[in-house]
PyMOL Python script that loads the backbone (N, CA, C, O; Angstrom):
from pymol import cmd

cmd.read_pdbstr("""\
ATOM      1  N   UNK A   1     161.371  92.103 126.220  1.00  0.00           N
ATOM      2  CA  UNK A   1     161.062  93.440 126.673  1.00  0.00           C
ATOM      3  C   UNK A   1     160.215  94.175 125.649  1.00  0.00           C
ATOM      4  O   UNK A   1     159.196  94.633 126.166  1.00  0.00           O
ATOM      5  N   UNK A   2     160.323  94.407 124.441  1.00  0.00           N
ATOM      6  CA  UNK A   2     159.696  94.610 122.813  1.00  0.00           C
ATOM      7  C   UNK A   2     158.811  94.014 123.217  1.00  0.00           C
ATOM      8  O   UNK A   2     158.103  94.847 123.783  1.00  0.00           O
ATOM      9  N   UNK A   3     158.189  92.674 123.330  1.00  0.00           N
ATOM     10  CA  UNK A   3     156.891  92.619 123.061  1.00  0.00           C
ATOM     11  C   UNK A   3     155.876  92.553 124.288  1.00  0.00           C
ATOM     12  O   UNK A   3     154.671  92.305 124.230  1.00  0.00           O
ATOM     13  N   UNK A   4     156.632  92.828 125.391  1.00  0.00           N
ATOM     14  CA  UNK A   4     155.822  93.573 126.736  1.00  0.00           C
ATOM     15  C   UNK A   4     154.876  94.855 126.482  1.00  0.00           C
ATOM     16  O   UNK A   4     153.694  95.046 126.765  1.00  0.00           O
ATOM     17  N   UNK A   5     155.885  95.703 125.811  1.00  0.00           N
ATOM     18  CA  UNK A   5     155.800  96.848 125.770  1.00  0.00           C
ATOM     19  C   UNK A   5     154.910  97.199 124.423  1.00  0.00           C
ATOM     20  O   UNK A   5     154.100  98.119 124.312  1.00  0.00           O
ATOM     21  N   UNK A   6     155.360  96.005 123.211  1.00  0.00           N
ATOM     22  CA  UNK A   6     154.043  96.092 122.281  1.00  0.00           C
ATOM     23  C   UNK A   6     152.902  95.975 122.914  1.00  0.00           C
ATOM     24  O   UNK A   6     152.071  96.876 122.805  1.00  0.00           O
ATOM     25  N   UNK A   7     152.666  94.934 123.631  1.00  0.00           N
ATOM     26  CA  UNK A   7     151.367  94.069 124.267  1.00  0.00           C
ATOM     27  C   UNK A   7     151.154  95.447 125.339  1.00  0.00           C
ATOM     28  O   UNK A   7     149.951  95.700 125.412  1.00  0.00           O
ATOM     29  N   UNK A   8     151.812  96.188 125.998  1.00  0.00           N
ATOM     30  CA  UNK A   8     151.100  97.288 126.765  1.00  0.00           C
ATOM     31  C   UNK A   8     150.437  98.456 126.107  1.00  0.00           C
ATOM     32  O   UNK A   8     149.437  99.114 126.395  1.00  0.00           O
ATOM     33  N   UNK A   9     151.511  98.519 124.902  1.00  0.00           N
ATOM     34  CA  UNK A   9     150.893  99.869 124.131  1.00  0.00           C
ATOM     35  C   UNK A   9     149.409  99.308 123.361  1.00  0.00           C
ATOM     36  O   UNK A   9     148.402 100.013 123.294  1.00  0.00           O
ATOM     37  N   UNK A  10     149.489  98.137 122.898  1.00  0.00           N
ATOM     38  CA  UNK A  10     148.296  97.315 122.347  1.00  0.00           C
ATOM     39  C   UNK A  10     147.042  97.675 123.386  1.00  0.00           C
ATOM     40  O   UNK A  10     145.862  97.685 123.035  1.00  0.00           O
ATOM     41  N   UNK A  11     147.376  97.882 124.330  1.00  0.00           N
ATOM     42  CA  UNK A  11     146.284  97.559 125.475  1.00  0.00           C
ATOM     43  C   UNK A  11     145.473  98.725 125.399  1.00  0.00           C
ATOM     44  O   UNK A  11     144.273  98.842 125.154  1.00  0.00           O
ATOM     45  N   UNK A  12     146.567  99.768 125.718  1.00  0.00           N
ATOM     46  CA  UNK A  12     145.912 100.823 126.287  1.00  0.00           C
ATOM     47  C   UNK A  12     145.519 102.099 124.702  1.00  0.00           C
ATOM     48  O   UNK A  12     145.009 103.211 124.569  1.00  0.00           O
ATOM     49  N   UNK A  13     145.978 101.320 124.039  1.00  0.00           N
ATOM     50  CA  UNK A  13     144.921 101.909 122.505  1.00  0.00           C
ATOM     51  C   UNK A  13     143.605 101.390 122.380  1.00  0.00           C
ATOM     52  O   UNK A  13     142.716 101.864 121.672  1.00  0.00           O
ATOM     53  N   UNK A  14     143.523 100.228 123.226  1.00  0.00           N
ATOM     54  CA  UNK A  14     142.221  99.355 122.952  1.00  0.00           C
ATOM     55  C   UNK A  14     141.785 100.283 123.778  1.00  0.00           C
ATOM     56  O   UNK A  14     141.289 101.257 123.213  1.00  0.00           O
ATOM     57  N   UNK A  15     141.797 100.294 124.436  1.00  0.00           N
ATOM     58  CA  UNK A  15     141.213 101.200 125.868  1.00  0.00           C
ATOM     59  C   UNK A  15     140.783 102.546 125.490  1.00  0.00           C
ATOM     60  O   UNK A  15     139.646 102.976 125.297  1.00  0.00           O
ATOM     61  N   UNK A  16     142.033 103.179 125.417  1.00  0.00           N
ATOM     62  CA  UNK A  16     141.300 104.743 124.981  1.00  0.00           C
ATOM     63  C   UNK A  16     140.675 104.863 123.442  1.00  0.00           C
ATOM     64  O   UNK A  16     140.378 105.926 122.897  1.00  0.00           O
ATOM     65  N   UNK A  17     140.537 103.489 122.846  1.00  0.00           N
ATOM     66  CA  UNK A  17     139.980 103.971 121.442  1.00  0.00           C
ATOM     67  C   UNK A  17     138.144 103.246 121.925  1.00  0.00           C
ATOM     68  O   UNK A  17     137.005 103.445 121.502  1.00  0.00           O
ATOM     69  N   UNK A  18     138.548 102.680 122.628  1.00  0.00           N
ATOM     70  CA  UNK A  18     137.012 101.956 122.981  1.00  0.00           C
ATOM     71  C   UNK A  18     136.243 102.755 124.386  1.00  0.00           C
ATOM     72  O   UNK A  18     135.313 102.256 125.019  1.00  0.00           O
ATOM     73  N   UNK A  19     136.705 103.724 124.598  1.00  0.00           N
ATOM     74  CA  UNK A  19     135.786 104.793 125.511  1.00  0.00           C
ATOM     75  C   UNK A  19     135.530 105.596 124.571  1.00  0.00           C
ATOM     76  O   UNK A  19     136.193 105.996 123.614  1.00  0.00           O
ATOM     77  N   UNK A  20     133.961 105.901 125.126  1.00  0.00           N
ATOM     78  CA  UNK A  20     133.193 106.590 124.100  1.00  0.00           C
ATOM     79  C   UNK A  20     131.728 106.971 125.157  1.00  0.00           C
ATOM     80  O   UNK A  20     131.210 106.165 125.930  1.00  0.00           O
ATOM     81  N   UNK A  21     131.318 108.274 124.945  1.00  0.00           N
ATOM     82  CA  UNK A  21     130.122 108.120 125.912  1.00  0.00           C
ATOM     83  C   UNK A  21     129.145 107.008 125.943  1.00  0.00           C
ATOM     84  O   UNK A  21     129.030 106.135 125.083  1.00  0.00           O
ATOM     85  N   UNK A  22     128.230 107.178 127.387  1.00  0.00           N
ATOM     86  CA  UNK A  22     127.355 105.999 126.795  1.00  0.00           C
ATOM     87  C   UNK A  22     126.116 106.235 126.170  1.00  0.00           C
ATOM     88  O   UNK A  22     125.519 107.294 125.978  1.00  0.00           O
ATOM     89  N   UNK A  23     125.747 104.748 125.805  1.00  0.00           N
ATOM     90  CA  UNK A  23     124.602 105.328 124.747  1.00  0.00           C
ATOM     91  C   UNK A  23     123.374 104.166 125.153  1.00  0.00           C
ATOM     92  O   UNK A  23     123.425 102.960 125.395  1.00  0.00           O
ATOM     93  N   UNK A  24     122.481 104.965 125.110  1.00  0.00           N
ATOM     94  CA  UNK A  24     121.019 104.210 125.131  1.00  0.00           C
ATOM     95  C   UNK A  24     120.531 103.313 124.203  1.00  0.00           C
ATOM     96  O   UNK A  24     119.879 103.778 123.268  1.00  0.00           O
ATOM     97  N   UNK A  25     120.774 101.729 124.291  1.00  0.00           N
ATOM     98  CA  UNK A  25     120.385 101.734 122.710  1.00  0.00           C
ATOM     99  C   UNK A  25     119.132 100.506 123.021  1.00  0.00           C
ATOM    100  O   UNK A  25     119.153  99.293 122.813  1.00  0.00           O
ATOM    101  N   UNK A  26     118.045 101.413 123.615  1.00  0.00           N
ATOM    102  CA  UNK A  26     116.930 100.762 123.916  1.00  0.00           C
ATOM    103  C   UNK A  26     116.400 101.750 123.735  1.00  0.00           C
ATOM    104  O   UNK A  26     116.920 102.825 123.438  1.00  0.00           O
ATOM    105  N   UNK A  27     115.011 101.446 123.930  1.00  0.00           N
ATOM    106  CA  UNK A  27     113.320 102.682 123.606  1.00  0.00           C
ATOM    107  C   UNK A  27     112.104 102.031 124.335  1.00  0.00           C
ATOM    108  O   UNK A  27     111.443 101.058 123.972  1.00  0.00           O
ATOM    109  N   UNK A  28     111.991 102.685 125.282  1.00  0.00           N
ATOM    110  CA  UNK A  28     111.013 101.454 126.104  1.00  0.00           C
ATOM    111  C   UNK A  28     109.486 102.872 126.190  1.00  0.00           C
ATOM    112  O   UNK A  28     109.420 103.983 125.664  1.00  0.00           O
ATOM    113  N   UNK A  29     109.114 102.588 126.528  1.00  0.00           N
ATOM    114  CA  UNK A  29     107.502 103.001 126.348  1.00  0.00           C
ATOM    115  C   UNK A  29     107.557 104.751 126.851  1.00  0.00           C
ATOM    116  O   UNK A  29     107.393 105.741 126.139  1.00  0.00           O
ATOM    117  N   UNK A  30     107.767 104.696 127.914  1.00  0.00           N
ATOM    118  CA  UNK A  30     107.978 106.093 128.903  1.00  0.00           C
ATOM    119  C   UNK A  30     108.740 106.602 129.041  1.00  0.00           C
ATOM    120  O   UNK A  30     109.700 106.121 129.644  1.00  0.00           O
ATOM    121  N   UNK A  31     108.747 108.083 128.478  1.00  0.00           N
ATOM    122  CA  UNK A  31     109.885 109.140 128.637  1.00  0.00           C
ATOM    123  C   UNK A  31     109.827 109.968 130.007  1.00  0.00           C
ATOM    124  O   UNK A  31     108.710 110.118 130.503  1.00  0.00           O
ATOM    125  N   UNK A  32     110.819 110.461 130.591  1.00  0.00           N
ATOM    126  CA  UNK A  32     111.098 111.388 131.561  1.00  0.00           C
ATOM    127  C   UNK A  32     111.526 112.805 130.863  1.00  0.00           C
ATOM    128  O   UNK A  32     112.730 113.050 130.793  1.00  0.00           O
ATOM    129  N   UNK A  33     110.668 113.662 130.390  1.00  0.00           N
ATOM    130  CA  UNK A  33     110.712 114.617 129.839  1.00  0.00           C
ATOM    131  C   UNK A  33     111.216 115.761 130.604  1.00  0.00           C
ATOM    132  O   UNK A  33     110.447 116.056 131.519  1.00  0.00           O
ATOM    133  N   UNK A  34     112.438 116.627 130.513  1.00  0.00           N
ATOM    134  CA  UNK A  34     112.235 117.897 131.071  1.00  0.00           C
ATOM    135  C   UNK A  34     113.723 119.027 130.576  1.00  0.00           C
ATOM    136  O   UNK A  34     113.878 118.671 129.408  1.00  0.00           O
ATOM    137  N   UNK A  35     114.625 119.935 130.800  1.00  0.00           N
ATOM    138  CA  UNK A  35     115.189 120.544 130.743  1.00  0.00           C
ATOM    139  C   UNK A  35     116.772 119.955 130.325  1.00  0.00           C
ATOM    140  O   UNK A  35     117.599 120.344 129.501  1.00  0.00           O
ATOM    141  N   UNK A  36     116.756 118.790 131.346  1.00  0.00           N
ATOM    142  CA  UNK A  36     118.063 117.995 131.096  1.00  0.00           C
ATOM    143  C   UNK A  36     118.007 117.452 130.145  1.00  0.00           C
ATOM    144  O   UNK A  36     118.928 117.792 129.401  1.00  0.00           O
ATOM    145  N   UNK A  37     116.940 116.241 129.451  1.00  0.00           N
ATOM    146  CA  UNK A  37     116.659 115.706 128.527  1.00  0.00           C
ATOM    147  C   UNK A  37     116.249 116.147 127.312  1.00  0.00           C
ATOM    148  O   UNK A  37     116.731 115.593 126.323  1.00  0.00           O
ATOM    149  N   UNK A  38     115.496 116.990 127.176  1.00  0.00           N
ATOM    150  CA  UNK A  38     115.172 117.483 126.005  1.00  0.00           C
ATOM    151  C   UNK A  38     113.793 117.010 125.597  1.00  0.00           C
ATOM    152  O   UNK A  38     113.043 116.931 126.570  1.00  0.00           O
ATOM    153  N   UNK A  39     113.106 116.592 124.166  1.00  0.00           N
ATOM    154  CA  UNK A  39     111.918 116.133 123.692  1.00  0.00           C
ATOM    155  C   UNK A  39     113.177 115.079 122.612  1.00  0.00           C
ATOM    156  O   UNK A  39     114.109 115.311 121.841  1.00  0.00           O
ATOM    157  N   UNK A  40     112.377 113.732 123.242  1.00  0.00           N
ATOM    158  CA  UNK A  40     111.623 112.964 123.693  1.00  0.00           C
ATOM    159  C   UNK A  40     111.600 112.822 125.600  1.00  0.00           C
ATOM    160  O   UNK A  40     110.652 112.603 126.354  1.00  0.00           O
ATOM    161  N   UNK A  41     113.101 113.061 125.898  1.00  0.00           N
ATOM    162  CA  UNK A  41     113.593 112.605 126.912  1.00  0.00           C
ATOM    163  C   UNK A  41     114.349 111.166 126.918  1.00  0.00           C
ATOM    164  O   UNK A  41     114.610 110.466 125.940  1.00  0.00           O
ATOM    165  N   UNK A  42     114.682 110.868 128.554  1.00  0.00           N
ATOM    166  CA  UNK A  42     115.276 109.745 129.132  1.00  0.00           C
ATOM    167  C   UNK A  42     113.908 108.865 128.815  1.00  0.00           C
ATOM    168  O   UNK A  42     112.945 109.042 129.560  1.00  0.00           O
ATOM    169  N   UNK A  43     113.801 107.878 127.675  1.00  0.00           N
ATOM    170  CA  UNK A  43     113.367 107.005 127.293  1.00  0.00           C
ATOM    171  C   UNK A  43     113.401 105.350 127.759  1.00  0.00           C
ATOM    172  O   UNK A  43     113.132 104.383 127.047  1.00  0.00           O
ATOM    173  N   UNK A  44     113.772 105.358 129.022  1.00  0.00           N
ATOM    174  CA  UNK A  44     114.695 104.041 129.743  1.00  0.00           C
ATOM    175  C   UNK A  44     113.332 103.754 130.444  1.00  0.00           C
ATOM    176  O   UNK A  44     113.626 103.795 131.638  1.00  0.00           O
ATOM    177  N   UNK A  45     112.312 103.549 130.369  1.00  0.00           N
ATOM    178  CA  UNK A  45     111.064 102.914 131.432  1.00  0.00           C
ATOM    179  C   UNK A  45     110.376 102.223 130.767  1.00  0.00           C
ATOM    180  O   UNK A  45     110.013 102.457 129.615  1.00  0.00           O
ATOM    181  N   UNK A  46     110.116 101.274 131.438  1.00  0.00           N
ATOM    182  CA  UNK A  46     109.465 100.174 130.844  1.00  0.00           C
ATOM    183  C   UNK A  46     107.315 100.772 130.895  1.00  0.00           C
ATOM    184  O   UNK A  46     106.441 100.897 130.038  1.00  0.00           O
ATOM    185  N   UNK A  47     107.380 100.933 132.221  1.00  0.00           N
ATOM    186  CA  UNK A  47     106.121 101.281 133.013  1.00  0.00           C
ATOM    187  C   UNK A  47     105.899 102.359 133.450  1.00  0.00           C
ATOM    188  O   UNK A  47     106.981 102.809 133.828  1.00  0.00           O
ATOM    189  N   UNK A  48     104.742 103.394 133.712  1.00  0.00           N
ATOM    190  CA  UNK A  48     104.725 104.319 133.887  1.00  0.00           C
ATOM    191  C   UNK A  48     104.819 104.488 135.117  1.00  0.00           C
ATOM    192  O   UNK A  48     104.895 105.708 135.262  1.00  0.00           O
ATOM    193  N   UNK A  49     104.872 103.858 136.379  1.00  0.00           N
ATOM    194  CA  UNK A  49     105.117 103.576 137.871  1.00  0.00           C
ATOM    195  C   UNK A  49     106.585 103.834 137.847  1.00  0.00           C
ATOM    196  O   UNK A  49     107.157 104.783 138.382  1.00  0.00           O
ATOM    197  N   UNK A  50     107.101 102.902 137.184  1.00  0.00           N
ATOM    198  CA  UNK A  50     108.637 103.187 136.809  1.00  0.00           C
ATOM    199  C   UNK A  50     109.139 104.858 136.597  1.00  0.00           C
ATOM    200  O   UNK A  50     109.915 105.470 137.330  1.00  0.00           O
ATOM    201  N   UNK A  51     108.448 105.369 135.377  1.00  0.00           N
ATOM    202  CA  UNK A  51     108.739 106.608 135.597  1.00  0.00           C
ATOM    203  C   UNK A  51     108.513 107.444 136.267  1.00  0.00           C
ATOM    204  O   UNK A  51     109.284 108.377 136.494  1.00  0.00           O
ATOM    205  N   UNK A  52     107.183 107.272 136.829  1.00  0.00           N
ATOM    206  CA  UNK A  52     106.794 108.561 137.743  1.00  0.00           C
ATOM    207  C   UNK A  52     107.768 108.079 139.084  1.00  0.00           C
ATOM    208  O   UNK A  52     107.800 108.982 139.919  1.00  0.00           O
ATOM    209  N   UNK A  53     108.312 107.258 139.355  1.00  0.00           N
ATOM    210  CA  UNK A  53     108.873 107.329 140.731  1.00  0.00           C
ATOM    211  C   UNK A  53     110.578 107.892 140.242  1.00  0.00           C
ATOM    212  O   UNK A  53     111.116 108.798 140.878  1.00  0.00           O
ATOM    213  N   UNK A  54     111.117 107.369 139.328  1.00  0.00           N
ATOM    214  CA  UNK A  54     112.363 107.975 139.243  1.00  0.00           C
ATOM    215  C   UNK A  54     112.025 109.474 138.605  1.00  0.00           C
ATOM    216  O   UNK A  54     113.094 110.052 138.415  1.00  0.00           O
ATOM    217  N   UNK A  55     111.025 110.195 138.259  1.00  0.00           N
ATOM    218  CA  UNK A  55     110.613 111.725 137.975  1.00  0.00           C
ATOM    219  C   UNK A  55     110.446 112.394 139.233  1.00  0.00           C
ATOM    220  O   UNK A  55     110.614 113.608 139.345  1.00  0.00           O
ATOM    221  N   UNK A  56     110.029 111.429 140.453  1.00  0.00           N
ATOM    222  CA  UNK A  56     110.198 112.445 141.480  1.00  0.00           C
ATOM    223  C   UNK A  56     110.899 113.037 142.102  1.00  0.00           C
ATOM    224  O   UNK A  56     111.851 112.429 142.590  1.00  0.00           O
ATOM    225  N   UNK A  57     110.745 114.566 142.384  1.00  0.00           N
ATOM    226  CA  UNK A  57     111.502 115.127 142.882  1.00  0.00           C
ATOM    227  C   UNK A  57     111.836 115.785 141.809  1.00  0.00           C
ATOM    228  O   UNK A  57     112.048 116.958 142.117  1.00  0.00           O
ATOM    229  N   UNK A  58     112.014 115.557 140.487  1.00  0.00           N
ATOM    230  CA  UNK A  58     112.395 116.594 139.680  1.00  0.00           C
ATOM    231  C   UNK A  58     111.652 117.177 138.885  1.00  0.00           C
ATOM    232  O   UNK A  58     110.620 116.514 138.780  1.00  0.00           O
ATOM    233  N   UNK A  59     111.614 118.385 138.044  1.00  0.00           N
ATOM    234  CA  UNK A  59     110.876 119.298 137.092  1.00  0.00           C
ATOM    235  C   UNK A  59     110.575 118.791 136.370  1.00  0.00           C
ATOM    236  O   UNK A  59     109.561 119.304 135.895  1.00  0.00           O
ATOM    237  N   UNK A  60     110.944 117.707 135.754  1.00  0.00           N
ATOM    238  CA  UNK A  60     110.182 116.647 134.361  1.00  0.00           C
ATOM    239  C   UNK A  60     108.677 115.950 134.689  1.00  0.00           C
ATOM    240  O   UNK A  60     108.245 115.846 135.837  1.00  0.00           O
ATOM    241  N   UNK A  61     107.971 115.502 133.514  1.00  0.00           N
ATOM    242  CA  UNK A  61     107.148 114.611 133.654  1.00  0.00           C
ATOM    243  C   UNK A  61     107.067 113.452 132.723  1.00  0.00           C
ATOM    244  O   UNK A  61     107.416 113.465 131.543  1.00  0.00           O
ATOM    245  N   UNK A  62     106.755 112.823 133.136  1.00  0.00           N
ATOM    246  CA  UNK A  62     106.456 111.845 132.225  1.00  0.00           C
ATOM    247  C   UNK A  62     105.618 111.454 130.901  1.00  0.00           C
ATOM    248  O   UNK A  62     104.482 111.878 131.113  1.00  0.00           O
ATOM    249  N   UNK A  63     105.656 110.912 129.785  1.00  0.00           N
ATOM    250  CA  UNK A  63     104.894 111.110 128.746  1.00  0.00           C
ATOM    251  C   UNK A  63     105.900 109.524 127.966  1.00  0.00           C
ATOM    252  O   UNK A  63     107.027 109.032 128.023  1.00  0.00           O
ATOM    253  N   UNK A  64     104.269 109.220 127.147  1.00  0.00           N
ATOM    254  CA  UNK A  64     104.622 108.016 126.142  1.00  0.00           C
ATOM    255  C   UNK A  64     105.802 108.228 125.053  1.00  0.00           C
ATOM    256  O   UNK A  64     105.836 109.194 124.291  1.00  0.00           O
ATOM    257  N   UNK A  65     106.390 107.594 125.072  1.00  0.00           N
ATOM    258  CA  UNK A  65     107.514 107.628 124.011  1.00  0.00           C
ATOM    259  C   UNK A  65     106.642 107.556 122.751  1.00  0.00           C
ATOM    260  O   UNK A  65     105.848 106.635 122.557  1.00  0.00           O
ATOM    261  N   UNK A  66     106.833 108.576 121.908  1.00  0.00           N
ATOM    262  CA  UNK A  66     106.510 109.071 120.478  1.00  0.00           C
ATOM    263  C   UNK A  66     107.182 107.751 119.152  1.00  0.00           C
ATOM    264  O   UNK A  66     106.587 107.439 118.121  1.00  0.00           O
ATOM    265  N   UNK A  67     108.388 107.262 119.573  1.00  0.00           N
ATOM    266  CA  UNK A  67     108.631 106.563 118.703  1.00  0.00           C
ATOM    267  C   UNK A  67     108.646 105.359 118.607  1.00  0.00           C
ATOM    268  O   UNK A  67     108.833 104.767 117.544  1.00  0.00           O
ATOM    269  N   UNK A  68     108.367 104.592 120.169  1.00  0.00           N
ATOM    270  CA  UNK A  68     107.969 103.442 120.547  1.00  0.00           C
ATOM    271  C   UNK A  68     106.848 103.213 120.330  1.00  0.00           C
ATOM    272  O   UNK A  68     106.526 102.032 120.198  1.00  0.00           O
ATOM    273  N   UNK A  69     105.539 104.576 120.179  1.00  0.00           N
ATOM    274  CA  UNK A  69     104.195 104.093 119.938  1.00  0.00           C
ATOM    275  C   UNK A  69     104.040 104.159 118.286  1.00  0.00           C
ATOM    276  O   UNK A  69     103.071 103.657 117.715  1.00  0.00           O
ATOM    277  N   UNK A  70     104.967 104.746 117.686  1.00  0.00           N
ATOM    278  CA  UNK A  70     104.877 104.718 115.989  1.00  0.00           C
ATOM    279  C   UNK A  70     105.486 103.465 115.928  1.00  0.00           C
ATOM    280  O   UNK A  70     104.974 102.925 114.947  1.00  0.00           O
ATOM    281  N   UNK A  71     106.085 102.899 116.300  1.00  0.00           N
ATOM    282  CA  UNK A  71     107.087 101.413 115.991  1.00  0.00           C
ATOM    283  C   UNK A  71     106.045 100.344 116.351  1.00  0.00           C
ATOM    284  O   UNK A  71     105.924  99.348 115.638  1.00  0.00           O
ATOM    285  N   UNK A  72     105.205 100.554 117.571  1.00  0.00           N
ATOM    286  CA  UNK A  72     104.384  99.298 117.876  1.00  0.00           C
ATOM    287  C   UNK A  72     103.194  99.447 117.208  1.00  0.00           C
ATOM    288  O   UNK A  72     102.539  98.405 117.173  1.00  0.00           O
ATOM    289  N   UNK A  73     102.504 100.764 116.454  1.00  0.00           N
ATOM    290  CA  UNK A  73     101.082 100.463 115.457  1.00  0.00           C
ATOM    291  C   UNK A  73     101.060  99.657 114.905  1.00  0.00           C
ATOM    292  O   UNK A  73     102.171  99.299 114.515  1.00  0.00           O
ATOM    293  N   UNK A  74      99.969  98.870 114.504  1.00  0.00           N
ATOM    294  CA  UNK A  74      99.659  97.880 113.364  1.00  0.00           C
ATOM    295  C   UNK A  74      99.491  98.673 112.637  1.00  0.00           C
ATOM    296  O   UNK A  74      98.890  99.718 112.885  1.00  0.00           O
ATOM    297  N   UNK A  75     100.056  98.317 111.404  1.00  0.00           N
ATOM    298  CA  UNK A  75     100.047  98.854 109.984  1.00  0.00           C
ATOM    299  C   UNK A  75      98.727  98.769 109.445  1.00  0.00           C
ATOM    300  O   UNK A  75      98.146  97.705 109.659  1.00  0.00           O
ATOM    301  N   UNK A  76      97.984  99.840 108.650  1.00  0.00           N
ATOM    302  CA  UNK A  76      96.716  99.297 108.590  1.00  0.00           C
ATOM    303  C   UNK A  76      96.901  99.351 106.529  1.00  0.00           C
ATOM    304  O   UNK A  76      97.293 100.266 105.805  1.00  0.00           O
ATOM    305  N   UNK A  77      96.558  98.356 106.289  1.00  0.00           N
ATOM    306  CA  UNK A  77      96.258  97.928 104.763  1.00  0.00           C
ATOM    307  C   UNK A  77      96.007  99.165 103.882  1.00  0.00           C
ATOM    308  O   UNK A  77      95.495 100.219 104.257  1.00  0.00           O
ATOM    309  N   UNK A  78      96.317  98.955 103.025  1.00  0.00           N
ATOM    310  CA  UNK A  78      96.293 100.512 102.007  1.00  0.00           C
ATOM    311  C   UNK A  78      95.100 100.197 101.292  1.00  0.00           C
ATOM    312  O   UNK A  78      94.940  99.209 100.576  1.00  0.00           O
ATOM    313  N   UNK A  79      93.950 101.451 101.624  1.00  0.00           N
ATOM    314  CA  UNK A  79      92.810 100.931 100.979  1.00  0.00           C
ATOM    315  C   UNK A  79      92.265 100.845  99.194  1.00  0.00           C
ATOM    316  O   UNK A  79      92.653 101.718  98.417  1.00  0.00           O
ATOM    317  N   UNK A  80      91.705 100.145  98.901  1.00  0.00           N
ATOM    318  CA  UNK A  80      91.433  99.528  97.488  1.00  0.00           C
ATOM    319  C   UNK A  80      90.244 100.261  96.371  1.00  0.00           C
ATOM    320  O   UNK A  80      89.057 100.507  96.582  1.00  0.00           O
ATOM    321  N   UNK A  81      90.693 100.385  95.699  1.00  0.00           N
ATOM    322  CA  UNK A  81      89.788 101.414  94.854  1.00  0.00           C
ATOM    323  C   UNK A  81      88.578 100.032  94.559  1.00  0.00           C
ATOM    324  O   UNK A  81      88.563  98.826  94.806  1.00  0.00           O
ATOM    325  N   UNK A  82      87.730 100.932  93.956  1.00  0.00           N
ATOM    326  CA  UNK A  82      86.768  99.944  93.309  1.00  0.00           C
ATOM    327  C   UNK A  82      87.065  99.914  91.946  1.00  0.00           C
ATOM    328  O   UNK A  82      87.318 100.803  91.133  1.00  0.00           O
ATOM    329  N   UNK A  83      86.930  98.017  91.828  1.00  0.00           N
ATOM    330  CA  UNK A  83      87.000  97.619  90.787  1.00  0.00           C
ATOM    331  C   UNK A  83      85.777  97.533  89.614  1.00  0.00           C
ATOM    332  O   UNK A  83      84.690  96.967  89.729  1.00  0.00           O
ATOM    333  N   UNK A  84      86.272  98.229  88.529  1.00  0.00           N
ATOM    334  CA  UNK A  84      85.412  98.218  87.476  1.00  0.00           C
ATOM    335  C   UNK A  84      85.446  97.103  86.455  1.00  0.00           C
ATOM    336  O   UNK A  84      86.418  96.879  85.733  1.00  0.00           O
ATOM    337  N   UNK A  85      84.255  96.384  86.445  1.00  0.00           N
ATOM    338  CA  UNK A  85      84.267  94.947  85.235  1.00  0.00           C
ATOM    339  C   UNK A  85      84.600  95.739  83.926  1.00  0.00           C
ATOM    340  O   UNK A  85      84.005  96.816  83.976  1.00  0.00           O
ATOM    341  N   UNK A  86      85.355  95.608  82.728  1.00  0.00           N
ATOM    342  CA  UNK A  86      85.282  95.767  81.644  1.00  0.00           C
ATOM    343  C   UNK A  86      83.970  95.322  80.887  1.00  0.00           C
ATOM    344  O   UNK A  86      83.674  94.127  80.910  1.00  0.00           O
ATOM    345  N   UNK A  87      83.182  96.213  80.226  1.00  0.00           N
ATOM    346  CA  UNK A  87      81.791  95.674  79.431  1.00  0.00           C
ATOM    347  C   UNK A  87      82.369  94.927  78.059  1.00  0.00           C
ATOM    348  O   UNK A  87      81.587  94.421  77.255  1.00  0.00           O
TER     349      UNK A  87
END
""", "prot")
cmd.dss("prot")
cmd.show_as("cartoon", "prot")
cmd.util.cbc("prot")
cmd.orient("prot")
């Protein structure tokens, strides 16, 4: 009976300690920008077809994710002074 009742209380700590809101933990190209979301926005679109169809109908628009396009630049080389020969 003890270890029913361990094994139930076990359970349901797992449970209420492992709900937690959910969380986005992707960054895909296109934000759904507007009032609900904030700046950047709902960042969940792959394609901009993608977003503009789930934006319709509502006050948001769509716009490139700011931190997906800083993450995908090529880094560009740090430029090089000129070298002076020693006489």
């Amino acid at each position: 009976m003890r270890k029913s009742q361990l094994a139930l209380g076990v359970i349901i700590l797992a449970g209420v300690a492992g709900t937690c809101p959910a969380r986005a933990d992707y960054d895909y190209p296109w934000c759904i920008t507007d009032s609900e979301y904030g700046y950047p926005g709902d960042c969940s679109y792959q394609t901009r077809q993608q977003c503009l169809l789930s934006a319709s109908g509502r006050k948001g628009y769509c716009s490139e994710n700011p931190r997906f396009i800083l993450r995908s630049s090529p880094q560009q080389p740090a430029p090089r002074g000129r070298r002076v020969s020693p006489n």
